[in-house]
N, C-alpha and C positions, 0 to 999 in steps of 0.2 A: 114412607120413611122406613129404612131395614131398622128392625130393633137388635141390640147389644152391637152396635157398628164400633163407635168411640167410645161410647160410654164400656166396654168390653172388660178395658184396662183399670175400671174404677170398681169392677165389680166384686173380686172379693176382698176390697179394702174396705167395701161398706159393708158387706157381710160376713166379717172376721170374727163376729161372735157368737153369729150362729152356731147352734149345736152339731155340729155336722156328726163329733164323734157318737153322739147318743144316737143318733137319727142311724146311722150304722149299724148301731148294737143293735137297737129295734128290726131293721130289716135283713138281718141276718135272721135273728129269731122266728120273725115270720116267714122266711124262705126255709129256715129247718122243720118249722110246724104244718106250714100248708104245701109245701114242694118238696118236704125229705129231703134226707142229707146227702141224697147223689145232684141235689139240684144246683151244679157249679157254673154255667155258662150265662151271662147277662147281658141283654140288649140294652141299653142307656139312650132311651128318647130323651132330646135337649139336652144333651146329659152338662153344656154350659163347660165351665170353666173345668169340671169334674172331680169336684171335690170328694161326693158320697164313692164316686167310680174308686180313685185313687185310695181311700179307703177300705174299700171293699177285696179290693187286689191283693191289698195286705194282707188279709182275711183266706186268701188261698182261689177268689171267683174269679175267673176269665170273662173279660170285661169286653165290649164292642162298644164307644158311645158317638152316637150320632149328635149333630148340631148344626141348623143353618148358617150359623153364624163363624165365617172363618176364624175372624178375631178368636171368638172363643176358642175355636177348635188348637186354633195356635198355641193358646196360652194352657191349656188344658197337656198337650203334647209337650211342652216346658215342666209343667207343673211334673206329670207324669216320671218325665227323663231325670228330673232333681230328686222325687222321692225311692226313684232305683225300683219302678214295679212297669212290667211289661201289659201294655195295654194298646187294642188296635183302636183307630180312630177316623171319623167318617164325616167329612164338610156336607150336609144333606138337608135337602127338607123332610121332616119327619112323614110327610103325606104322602109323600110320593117316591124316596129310598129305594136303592134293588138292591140287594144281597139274598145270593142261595146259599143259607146257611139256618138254620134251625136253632133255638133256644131254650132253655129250662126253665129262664123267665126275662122278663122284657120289664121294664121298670119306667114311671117316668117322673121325677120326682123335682120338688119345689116349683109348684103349681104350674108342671108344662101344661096339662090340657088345659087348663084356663087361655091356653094363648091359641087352642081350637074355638071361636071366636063365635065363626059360622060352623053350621048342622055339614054342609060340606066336609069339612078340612075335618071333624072329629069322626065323619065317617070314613074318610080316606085316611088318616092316621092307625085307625083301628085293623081295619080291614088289612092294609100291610102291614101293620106288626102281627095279625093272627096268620100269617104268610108266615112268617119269620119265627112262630113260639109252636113247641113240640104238643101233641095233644096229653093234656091232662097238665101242660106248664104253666105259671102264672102271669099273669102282669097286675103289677103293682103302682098306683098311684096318689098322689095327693091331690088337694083340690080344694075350692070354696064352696062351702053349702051354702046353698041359696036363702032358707030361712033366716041362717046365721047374719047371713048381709043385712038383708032386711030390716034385721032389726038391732042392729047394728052398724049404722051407715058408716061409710070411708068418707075419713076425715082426711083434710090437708095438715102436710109435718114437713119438719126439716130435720135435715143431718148432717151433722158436723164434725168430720174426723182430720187427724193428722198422718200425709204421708211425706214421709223424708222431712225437706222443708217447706213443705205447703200445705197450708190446711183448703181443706176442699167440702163446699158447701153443696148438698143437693136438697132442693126446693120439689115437695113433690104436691103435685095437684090433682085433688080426684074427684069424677064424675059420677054421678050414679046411673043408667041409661035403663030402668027398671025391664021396660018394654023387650028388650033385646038379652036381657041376663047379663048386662056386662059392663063394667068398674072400665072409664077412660081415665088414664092414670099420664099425669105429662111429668118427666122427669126432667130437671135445669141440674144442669153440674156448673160447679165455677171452682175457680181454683182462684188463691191468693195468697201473692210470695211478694213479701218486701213489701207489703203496703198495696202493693197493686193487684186488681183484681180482676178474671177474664170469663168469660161464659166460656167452657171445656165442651160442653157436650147440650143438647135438647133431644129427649126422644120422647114417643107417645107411643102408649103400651095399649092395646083393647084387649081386658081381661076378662074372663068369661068365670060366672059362677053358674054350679050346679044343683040340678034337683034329682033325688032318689031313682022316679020312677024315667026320667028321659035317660039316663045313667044306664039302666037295667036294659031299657029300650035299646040302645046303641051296640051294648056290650053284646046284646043276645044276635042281633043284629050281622055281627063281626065276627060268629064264634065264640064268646066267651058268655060264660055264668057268674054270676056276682056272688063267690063263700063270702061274703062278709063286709061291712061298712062300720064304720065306726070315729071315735075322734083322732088324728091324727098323734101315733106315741103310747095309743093307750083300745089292746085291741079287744078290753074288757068291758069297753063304755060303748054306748048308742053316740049317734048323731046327733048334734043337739043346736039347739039355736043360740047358744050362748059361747056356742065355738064357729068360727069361721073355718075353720083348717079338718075337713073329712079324709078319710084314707081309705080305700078302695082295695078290697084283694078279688081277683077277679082268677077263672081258670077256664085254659082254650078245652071246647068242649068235640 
């Protein structure tokens, strides 16, 4: 099953409160601290609906976001065209992408690499985006710390939002697969207008948590060094097991 197929168009009505603009401010800050202020050009792995891209654009950075998922890319090229900011845009799988073009930093942000699954796809992910980023650029990502999981296990929750005239229910179910590093996550959409009510969408997500030292492994692997790991928003704090949400600044070496 392709994951963000149907469920594409429900996706940032369930994530309308995310922080996106803070999440911006943040990664601006650290593209001016760890990449200096000529670092204007961004690669966008997953970049999804492109909410941080469109953002960001504002901000003055020349944006490329890549995305498997057409849907997204469609709706991202809408979003884009309404907010009046000039951004290119690439239907791809992040693992395997060709562009000759070079970058000041590659980003991939709202836990893409969790959706590098297998040791495969995070080594082919890396490897051509270190094609794609200038020596001494960065890439930047978010991600699940593995301790954090642990000991903190994914629970099952629902969410219930209102669009136009239909409130739309998502049922989400999670797995722990300790063995493998990775949270099976089924997501059920329903929609219900006038009383009646329809299953909109089913997707099953395999999401992958990480650890420090395979992290370092991979990155060193592909070209890049790891400046720095920390909790995601705050790049004054450690790792810690009482956060799930780690952030990675990494630089092609």
């Amino acid at each position: 099953m392709e994951n963000f197929k149907t469920y594409a168009k429900y996706y940032d009505a369930f994530y309308a409160n995310k922080e996106y603009s803070g999440e911006v401010d943040f990664l601006q800050k650290v593209i001016k601290k760890y990449g200096g202020a000529g670092a204007k050009t961004i690669l966008s792995l997953g970049c999804g609906t492109a909410t941080h891209d469109i953002l960001l654009a504002k901000k003055g950075f020349n944006i490329l976001g890549i995305d498997k998922s057409k849907e997204m890319i469609a709706i991202a090229g809408q979003k884009a065209e309404e907010a009046g900011v000039s951004m290119e845009f690439l239907a791809s799988d992040i693992t395997r992408f060709n562009i000759k073009k070079k970058f000041d930093v590659a980003m991939a942000m709202f836990n893409v690499v969790g959706y590098m699954a297998e040791n495969g796809d995070m080594e082919k992910m890396l490897k051509n985006t270190s094609v794609n980023v200038k020596k001494g650029g960065l890439l930047l990502f978010d991600c699940w710390y593995g301790p954090a999981v642990l000991k903190s296990r994914p629970k099952n929750k629902e969410k219930l939002i209102t669009v136009g005239d239909k409130n739309i229910l998502r049922k989400t179910t999670q797995g722990l697969d300790i063995e493998k590093s990775v949270v099976n996550i089924r997501f059920e959409v329903f929609e219900e207008k006038n009383g009646s009510i329809k299953k909109a969408s089913t997707e099953i997500h395999k999401v992958r948590f990480w650890y420090l030292r395979e992290l370092e492994y991979f990155l060193k692997n592909s070209g890049f060094a790891i400046t720095k790991t920390c909790n995601f928003m705050d790049t004054n704090s450690k790792v810690s097991e009482d956060n799930w949400n780690m952030f990675v600044i990494a630089k092609k070496i």
